[in-house]
N, C-alpha and C positions, 0 to 999 in steps of 0.2 A: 829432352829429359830422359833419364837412363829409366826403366822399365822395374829395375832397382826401388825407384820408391814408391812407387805404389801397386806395384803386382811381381812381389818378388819371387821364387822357384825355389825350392829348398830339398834336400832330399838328406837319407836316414840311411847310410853305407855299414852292412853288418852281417853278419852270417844268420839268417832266419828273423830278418827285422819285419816281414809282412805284419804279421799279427800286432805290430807297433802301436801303442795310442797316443805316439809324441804326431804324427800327422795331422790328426784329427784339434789337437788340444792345440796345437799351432796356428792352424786352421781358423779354429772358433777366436782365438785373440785377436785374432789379424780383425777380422771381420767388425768387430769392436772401434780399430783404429779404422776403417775404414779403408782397410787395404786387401785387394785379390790377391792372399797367400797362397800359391798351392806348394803341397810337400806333401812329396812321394818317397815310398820305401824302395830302395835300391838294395835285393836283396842277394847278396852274392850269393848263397847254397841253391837260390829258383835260378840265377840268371848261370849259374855253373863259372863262376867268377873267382879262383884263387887270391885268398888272402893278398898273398905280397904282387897282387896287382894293382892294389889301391892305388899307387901312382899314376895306374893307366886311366882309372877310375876320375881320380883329381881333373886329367887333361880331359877327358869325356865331357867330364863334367861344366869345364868353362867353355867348352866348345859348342855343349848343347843350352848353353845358355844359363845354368844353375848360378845362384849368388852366395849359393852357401850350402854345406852340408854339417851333421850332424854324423858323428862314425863312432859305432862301438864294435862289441871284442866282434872280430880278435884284432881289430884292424888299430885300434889307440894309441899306439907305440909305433906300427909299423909305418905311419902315416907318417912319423918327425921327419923321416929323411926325406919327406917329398914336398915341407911346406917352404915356403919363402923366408919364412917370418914364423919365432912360436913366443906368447907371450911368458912372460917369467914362472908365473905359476905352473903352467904344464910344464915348462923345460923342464922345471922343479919335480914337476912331479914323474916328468919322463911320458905323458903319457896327457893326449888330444883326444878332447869327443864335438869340439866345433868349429868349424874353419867356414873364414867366411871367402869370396874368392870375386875379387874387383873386375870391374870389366877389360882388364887390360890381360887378368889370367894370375894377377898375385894372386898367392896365397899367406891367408895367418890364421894360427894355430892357437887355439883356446881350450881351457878347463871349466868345463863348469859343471862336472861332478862335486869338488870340492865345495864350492863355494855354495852350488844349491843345495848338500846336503849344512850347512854353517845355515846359511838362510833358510832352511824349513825348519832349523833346529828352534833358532832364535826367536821365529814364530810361532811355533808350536807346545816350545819350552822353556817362556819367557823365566830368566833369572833362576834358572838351574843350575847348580852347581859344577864342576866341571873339572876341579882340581885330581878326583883320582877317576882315571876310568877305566872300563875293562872292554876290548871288542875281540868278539868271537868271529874268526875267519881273518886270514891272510891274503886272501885273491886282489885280483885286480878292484875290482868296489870299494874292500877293504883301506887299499891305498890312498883314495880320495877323502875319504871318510875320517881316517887315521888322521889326513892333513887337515883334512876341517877340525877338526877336533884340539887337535896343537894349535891352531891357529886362533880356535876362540879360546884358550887361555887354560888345555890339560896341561899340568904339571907332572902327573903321573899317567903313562897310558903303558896299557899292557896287552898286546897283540895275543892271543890265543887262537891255535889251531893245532889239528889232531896230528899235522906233520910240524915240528917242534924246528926241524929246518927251514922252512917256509918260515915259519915265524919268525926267527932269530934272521936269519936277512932280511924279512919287513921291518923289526925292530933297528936294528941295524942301519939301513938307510933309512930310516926318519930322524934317528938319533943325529945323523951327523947333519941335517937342515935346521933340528931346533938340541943344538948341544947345550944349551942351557936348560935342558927336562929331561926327566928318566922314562926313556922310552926302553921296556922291556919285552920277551916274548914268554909263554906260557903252555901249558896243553890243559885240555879238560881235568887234568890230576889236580890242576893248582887253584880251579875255580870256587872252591870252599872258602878257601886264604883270603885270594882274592878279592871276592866279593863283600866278605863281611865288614872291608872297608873302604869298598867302591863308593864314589857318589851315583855314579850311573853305568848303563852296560848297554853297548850295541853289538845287534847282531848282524855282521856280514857275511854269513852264509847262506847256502841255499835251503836251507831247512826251515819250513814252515810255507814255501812255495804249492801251490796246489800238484805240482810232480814231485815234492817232497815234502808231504805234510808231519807233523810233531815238532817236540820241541829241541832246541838248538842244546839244552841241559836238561839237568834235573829239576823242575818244578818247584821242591822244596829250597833251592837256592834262591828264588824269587824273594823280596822283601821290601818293602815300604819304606824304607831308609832310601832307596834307589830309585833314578827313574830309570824307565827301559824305551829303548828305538829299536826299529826295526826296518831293513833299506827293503826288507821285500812288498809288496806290492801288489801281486796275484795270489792270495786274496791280501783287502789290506786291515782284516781284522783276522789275525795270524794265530796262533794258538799259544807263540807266545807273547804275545800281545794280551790276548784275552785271559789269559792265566795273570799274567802283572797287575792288570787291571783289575781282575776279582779277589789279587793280595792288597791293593791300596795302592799300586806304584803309580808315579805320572807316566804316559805311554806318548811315543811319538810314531805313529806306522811310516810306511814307505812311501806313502802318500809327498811328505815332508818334503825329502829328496828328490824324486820323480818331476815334483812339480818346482823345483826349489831351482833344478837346474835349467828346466824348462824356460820358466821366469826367464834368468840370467840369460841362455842362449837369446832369447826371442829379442831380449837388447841389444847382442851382440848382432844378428843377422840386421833386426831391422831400424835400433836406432830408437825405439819406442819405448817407454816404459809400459812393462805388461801389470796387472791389476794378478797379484799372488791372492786373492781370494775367488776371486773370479775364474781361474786356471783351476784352483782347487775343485771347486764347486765342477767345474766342467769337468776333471779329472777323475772323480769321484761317480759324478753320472758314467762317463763311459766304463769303470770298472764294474759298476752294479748292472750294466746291461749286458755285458760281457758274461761275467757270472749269470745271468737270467737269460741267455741265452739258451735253449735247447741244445 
């Protein structure tokens, strides 16, 4: 019997993934199903590993016996040209964060940014609204987020960032995946408009991050008609978060996401269904001890 099912290898391909708590949160699930998961950080900036080596990476990887990786920036896109196999949703989205990789050296290419940020949503923000939304930030997160978002059923979505170009090509290519919705772009000028008649607002930027603390707006924009998400995560009670929360909005942190896609991967690698309160709960411990760390 292949080694596969019950003590799989997994490893977290990225520029400065050390400090990672997808290992750890993997880790504790496995141990649940009764399985010796280890997964280790593969961290290309300690190991001095150029991006558009990831292909070299891929081949290491089935050679040293790995069943599966996890890859973020900058590697998510650069990774297509090297997998065997990508499923529709990432083709879609242009862009992989799980490959699992069989004992023979296939490789197939998975999303499950989108679909864990759709399933934290879903859980966190049962039967929220969704027809008009607003998301701040254009980046790579952004674009998962964007698709989760169309996919559980915005009508309206309106990409905002402070480069108006960025947006307008985020806008741009989602519009032409769901041509039946008005996907638009925006800058910080138009979030008055905006919002007043948004159902909801997520933030995908890096503002509110403990290396960039405050808020992604103006404060007085916040309003209880709305709820608010937020994909960040270090810390996950944000400031804007805690500002929505002290106007009355329903709040969803980065927690959501984080663990939403966790969840997903840990199906895709091992087959098992993972327990999403359980991940949380574990995910949550390691953030507060992280912070309560010296």
């Amino acid at each position: 019997m292949s080694t596969r099912a019950t003590s799989p290898l997994l490893g977290l391909v990225g520029d400065g993934v050390t400090p990672s708590l997808t290992p750890p949160l993997h880790e504790a699930e496995a141990r649940h199903h009764g399985l010796t998961l280890l997964y280790r950080p593969i961290d290309l900036t300690v190991l001095g590993i150029p991006a558009d080596r990831v292909g070299d990476v891929l081949r290491w990887a089935h050679v040293l016996g790995f069943n599966g990786l996890n890859v973020t920036h900058p590697c998510k896109q650069l990774v297509l040209a090297h997998l065997d196999e990508v499923d529709p949703d990432a083709a879609r989205l242009e862009a992989v964060n799980t490959v699992t990789i069989d004992d023979a050296g296939r490789t197939v290419g998975h999303n499950t940014d989108h679909s864990g940020f759709r399933r934290g949503f879903q859980e966190g923000l049962p039967g929220a609204a969704v027809d008009r939304v607003v998301q701040l930030g254009a980046g790579g997160a952004g674009s998962a987020v964007a698709y989760a978002l169309l996919t559980l059923g915005a009508q309206q979505l309106t990409v905002v960032d402070v480069d108006r170009s960025r947006a307008q090509a985020r806008a741009e290519g989602l519009a032409r995946l769901f041509p039946d919705r008005t996907v638009a772009a925006g800058t910080p000028a138009d979030l008055p408009g905006l919002l007043a008649r948004a159902d909801g607002l997520v933030n995908c930027t890096p503002v509110g991050m403990a290396a960039h603390p405050g808020l992604p707006l103006d404060a007085e924009l916040l309003d209880d008609r709305f709820w608010v998400s937020d994909i960040v995560y270090r810390p996950l009670a944000t400031a804007l978060l805690t500002t929505a929360a002290a106007r009355g909005c329903r709040t969803l942190s980065g927690a959501g996401m984080a663990v939403g896609q966790a969840v997903d991967a840990f199906a895709v690698f091992t087959g098992r269904t993972a327990d999403p309160a359980r991940m949380h709960d574990v995910f949550a411990s390691l953030v507060d001890a992280e912070q309560a760390a010296p």
